[in-house]
N, C-alpha and C positions, 0 to 999 in steps of 0.2 A: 627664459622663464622655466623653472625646473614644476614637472610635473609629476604626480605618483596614482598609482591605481592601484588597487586592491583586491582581489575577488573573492570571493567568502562564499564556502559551502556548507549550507545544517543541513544533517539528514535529519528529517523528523523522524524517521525508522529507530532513531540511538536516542532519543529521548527516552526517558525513563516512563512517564507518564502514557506516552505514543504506545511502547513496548506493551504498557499492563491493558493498553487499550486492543492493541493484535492480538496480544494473550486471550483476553475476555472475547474475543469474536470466532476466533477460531473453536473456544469453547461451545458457541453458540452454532457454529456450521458443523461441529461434530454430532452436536443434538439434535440438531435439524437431519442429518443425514440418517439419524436413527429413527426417524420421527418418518422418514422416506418422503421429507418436503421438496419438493418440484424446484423453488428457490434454495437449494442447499448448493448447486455447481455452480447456479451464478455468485451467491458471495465467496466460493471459493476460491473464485476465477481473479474474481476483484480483491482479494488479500492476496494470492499467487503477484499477481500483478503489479500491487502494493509493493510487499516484502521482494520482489525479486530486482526493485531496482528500474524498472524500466523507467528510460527518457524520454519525460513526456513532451521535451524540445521537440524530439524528431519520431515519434511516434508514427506507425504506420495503420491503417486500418480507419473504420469509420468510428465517427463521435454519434455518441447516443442521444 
């Protein structure tokens, strides 16, 4: 019996829409940092995080 598999990766990161949605936040954590908001490192942390790829299979560290 012949068998096939496939494995299929989207980055939501290269989506066009995803993109103008990073754009728009980043914007928001530059104003927040001008603004000297306390939550300005945490959503930075979390776009860093986003944007840099990391695998969230094998992720190390605690869940929030």
């Amino acid at each position: 019996m012949a068998q096939a598999t496939i494995q299929m990766v989207l980055r939501l990161a290269d989506l066009d829409r995803t993109r103008l949605l990073i754009w728009e936040l980043r914007e928001l954590w530059s104003a927040m940092r001008l603004l000297n908001d306390p939550r300005a490192e945490e959503l930075g942390r979390i776009l860093d995080r986003y944007t840099d790829g990391g695998d969230d299979e094998h992720e190390t560290g605690e869940c929030p």
